[in-house]
C-alpha positions as CSV (number, residue, x, y, z in Angstrom):
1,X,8.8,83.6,96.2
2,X,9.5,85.1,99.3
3,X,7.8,81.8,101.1
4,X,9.4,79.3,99.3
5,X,13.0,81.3,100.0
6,X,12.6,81.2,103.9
7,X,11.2,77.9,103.6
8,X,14.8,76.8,101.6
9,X,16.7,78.8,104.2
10,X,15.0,76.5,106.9
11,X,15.4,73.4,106.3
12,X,19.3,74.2,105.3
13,X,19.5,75.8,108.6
14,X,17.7,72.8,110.0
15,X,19.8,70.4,108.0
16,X,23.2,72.3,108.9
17,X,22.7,72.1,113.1
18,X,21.4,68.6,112.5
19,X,24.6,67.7,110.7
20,X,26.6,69.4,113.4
21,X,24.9,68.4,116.8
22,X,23.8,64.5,115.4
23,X,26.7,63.7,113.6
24,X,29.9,65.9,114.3
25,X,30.1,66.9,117.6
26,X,29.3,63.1,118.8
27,X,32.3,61.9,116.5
28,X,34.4,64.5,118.1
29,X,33.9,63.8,121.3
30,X,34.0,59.9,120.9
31,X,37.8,60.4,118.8
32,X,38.7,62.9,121.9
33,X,37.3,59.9,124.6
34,X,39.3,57.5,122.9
35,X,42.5,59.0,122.3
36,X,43.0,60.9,125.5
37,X,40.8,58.9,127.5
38,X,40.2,55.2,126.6
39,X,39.8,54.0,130.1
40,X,36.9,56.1,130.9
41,X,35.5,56.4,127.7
42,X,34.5,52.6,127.5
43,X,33.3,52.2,131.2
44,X,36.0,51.8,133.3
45,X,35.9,47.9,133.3
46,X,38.7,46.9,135.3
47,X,40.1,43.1,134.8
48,X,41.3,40.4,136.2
49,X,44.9,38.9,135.5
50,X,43.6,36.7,133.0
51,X,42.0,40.1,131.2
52,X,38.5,39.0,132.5
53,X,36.4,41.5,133.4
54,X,35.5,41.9,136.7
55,X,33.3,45.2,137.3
56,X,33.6,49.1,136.7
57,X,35.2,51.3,138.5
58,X,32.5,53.7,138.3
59,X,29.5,51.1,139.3
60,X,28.9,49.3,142.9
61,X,28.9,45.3,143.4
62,X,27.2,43.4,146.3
63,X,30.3,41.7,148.7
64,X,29.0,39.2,151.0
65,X,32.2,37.6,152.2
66,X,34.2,38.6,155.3
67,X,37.1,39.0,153.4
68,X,35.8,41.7,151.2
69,X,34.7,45.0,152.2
70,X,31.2,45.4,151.7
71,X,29.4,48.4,149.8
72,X,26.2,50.4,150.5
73,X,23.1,48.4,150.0
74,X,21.5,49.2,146.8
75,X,17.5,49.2,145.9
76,X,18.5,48.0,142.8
77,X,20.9,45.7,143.7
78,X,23.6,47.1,141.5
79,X,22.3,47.1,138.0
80,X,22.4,43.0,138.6
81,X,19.5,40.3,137.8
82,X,17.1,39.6,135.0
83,X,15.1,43.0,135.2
84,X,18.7,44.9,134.8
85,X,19.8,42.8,131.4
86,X,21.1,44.0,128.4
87,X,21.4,47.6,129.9
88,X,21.1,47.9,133.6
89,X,19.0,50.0,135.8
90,X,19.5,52.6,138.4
91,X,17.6,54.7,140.5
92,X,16.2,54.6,144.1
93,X,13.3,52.9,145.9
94,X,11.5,56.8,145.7
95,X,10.1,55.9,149.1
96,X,9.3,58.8,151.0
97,X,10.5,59.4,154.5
98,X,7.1,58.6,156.0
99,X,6.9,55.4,154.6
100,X,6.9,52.3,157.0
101,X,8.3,50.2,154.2
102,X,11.7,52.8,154.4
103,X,12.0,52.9,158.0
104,X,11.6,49.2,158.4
105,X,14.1,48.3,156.1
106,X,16.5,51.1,157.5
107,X,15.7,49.8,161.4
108,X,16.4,45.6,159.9
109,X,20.0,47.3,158.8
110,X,20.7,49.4,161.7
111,X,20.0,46.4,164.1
112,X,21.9,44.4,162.0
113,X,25.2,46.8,162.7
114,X,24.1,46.8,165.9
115,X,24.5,43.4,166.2
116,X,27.9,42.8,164.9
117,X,29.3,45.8,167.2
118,X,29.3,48.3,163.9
119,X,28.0,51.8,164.3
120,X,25.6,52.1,161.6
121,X,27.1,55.2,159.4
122,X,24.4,56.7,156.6
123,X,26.4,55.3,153.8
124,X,26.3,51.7,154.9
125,X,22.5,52.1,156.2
126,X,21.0,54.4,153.2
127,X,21.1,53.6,149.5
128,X,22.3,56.5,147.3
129,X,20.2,57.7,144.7
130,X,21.6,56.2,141.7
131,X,21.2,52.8,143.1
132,X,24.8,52.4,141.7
133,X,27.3,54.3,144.1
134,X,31.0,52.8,143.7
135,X,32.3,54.0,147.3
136,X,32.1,53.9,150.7
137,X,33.1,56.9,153.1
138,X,36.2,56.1,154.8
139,X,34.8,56.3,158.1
140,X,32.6,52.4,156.7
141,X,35.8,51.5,155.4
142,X,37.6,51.6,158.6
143,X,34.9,50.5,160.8
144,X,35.2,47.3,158.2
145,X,39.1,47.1,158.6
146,X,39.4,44.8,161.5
147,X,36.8,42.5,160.3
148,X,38.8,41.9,156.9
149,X,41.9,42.0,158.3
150,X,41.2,38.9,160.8
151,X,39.1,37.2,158.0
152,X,42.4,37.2,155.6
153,X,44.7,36.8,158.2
154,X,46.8,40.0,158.0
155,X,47.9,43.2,159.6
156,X,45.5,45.8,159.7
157,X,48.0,48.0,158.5
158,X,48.3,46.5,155.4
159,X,45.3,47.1,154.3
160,X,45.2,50.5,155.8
161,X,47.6,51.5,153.2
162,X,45.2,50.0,150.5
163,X,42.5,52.4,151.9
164,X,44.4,55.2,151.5
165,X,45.4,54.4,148.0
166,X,41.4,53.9,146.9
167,X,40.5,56.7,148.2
168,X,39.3,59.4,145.9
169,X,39.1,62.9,147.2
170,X,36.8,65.5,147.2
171,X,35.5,66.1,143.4
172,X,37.8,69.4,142.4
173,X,38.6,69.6,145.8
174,X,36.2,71.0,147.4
175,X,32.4,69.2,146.2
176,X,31.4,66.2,148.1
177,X,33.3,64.0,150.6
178,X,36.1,61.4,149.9
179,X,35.3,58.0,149.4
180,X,36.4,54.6,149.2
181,X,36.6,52.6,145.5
182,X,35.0,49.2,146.8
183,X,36.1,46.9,144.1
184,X,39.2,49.1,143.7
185,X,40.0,48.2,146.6
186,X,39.1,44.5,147.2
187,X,40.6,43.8,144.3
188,X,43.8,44.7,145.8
189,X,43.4,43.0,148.4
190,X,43.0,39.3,146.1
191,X,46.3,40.8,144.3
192,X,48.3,41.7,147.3
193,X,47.2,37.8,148.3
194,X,47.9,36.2,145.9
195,X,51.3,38.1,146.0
196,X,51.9,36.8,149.5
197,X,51.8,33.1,148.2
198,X,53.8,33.4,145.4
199,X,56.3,34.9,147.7
């Protein structure tokens, strides 16, 4: 009797912190992300004017053209492609520092800087671990200013004050470095143009 007691008392135990950690703290925390925090809760997808979405906040995008400023490289090209559909991927190449591969591909970049008078900072030579990183120090960002600024024909200190705007601070102030939003802030850039002509 004794067995078949415990063995009741289990499974209702079992059944009880199943019910709680599968079922109600999951709905709490989705009605809590939702009301409090909808923006983050559902990916931080920014949009467009025309409500199109156009990339999250929290995720990096490739920028080729002059006009934009343009984000760390990423092994895996930014949770873009075929192998990244439906879900995405992230992650780094896991190349070791001893591997010819890694320094080869870091060398091609740093020439590459080298080339078009940038100094090659670590955030626009190395990809980040995630694959996925959003920002940009602000030291990139500058180095970058001039570049967009002559590409969109304006004053570099108008998009000075955009960089200052995007940039988020240190995580509670004192963990990590500040950084640059890279669509954040490009997309600014298309709004405070196409400001300019309807002006």
């Amino acid at each position: 009797m004794a067995i078949i007691r415990e063995s009741i008392r289990a499974i209702f135990i079992t059944l009880m912190l199943w019910l709680l950690t599968a079922i109600i703290y999951p709905l709490i925390i989705l009605v809590v992300g939702q009301v409090f925090l909808p923006y983050q809760a559902n990916g931080s997808i920014m949009q467009n004017l025309n409500d199109q979405p156009i990339g999250s906040a929290l995720i990096g995008q490739v920028f080729t053209s002059e006009r934009y400023f343009q984000s760390r490289p990423s092994t895996v090209r930014y949770s873009q492609g075929k192998k990244a559909k439906p879900t995405g991927i992230s992650g780094a190449s896991n190349l070791a520092a001893s591997n010819p591969e890694l320094l080869k591909r870091i060398l091609e970049q740093a020439n590459q800087l080298q080339d078009e008078n940038r100094q090659p900072f670590a955030d626009i030579i190395y990809t980040s671990g995630s694959g996925l990183d959003p920002h940009i120090s602000l030291k990139a960002a500058i180095q970058q200013l001039s570049r967009v600024a002559s590409a969109r024909g304006v004053q570099e200190v108008e998009i000075l004050r955009l960089i200052n705007k995007y940039t988020d601070g240190r995580f509670l102030g004192i963990f990590g470095e500040p950084g640059v939003n890279v669509l954040r802030l490009n997309y600014a850039l298309d709004l405070q143009d196409i400001n300019r002509q309807q002006n």
